[in-house]
C-alpha positions in Angstrom: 0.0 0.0 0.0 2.4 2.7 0.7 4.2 1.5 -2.4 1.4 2.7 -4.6 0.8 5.6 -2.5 4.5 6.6 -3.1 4.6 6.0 -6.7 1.1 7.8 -6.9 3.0 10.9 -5.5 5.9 10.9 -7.3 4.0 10.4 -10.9 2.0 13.5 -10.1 5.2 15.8 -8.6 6.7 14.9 -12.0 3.8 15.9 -13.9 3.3 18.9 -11.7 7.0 19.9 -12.9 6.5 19.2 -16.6 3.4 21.5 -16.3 5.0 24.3 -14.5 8.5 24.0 -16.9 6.1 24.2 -19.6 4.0 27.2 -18.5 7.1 29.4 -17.4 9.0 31.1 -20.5 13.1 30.0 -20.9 15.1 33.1 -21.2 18.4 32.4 -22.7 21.4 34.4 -21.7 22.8 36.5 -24.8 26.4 36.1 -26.0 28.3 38.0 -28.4 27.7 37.0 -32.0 30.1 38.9 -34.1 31.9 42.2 -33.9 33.4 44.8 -36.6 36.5 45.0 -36.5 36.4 41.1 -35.4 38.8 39.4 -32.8 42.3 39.8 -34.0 41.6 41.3 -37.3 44.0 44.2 -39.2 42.0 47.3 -40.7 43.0 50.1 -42.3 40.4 52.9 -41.3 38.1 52.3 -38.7 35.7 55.0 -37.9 33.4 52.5 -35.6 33.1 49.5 -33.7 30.1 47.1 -33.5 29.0 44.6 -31.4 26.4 41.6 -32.4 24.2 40.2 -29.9 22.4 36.6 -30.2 19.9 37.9 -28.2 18.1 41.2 -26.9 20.1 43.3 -24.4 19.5 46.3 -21.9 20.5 49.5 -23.7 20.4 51.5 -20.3 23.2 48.9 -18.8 25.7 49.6 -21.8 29.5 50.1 -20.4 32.1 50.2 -23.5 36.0 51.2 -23.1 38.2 51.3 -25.9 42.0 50.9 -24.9 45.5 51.9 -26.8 48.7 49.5 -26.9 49.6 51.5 -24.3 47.2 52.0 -21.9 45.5 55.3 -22.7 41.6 55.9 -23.4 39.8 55.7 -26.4 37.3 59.1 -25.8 34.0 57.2 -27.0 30.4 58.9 -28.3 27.5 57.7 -26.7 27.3 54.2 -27.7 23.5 53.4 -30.0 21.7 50.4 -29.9 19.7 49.4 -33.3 15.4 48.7 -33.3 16.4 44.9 -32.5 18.4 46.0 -29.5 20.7 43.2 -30.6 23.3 45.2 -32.3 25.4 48.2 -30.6 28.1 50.5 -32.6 30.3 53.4 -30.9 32.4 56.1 -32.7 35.3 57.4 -31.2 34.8 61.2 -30.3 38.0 62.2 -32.9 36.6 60.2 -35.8 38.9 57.8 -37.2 41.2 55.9 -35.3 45.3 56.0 -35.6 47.3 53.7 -36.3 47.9 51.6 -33.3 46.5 48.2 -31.5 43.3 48.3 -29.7 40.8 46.7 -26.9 36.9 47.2 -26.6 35.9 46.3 -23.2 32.3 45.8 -23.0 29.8 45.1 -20.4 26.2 44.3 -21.0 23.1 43.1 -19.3 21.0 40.9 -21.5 17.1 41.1 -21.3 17.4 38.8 -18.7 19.4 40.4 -16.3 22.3 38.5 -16.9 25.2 40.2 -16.8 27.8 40.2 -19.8 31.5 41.3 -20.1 34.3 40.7 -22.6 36.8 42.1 -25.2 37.7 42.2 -28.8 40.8 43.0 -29.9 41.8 44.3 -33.1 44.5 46.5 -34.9 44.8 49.6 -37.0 47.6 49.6 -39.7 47.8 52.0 -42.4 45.4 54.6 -41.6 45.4 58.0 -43.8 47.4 60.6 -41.9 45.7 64.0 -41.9 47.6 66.5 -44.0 49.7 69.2 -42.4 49.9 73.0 -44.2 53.5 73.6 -44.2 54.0 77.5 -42.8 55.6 79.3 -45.5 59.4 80.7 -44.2 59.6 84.0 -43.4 61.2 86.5 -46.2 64.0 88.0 -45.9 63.7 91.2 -47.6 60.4 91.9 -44.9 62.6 93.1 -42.1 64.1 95.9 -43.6 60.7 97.0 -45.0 59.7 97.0 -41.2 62.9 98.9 -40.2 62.2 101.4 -42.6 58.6 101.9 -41.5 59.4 101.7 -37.9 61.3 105.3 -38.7 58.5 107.5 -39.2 57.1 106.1 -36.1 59.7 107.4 -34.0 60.0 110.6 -35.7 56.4 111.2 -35.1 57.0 110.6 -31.7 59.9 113.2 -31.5 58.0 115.8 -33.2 54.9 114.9 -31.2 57.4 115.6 -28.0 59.2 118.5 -29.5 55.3 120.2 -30.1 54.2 119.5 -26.7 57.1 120.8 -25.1 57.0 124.2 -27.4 53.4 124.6 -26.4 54.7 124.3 -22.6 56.7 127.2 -23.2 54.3 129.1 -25.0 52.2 128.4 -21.7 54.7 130.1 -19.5 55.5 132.8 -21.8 52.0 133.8 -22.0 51.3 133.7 -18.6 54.3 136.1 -17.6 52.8 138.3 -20.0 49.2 138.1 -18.6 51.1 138.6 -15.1 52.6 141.6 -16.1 49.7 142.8 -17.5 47.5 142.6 -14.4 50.4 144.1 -12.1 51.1 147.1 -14.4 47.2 147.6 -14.4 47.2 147.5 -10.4 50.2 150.0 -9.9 48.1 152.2 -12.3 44.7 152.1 -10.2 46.9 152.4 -7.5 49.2 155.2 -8.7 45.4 157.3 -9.5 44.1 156.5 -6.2 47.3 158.2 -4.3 47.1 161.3 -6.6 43.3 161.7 -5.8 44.2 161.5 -1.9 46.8 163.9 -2.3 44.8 166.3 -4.4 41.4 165.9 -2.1 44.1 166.9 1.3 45.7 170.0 -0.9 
């Protein structure tokens, strides 16, 4: 009897978890499909990197670093996600990268939750160096040209000082004059108001 009655429960318990695996959805972690540059490749110009999903991720929980050969940060855009939220591509803030070796760290969360982190690695050889406008050399005939016109600069700048000082002078001279002027007018009213006095007492 308590054979059947065990058998009895574990037939049901094991239909009761077939039922229940059945009715709750499987959600399968993502992984990293693909990438552009891919792992170890050699490109010539690379303006952007993109990762490829197998499933849907979080675009919120997006972390990417790009890294030199030695050391140093990669300054990053704001990395997009496409309509599939699947795919994700980030530019680096200077456009196209230099020649050197590099590493995208990434870390994603999958629609899941799951948390996922890795790297690619990949190399830039041969990339377009930007042009550089050579600066024409200085000529040599210029700096007597400035000598010369330095000249008149200078005697301006005497004659400027030779007028202000003659208008000094002409400052002082007139106002001796004006001086003289007013005292020889005084001693006059002066000189008239005596001679009335004297006259007025006679």
């Amino acid at each position: 009897m308590f054979r059947r009655v065990l058998s009895a429960s574990l037939l049901m318990t094991t239909v009761l978890v077939t039922v229940l695996s059945a009715s709750i959805p499987s959600w399968a972690h993502s992984d990293l499909l693909n990438s552009s540059p891919s792992q170890g490749s050699v490109s010539a110009e690379v303006s952007s990197v993109t990762l490829t999903f197998v499933d849907e991720i979080v675009p919120e929980y997006t972390a990417l670093a790009l890294t030199r050969g030695d050391g140093s940060q990669v300054e990053l855009d704001e990395p997009s996600t496409d309509a599939t939220n699947r795919i994700v591509s980030v530019s680096p803030r200077d456009g196209m990268l230099s020649d050197d070796s590099y590493v995208l760290g990434y870390y994603i969360v999958s629609i899941d939750g799951h948390p996922i982190e890795g790297a690619v690695s990949f190399e830039v050889a041969g990339a377009p160096t930007p042009e550089v406008s050579e600066t024409p050399a200085p000529d040599a005939s210029a700096t007597p040209t400035e000598e010369a016109t330095a000249v008149p600069f200078a005697v301006e700048a005497r004659t400027a000082d030779s007028g202000v000082s003659n208008g000094v002078e002409w400052v002082w001279i007139g106002t001796g004059i004006a001086t003289v002027v007013v005292l020889g007018a005084v001693s006059v009213v002066l000189l008239v108001a005596l001679r009335r006095r004297r006259d007025a007492n006679n």
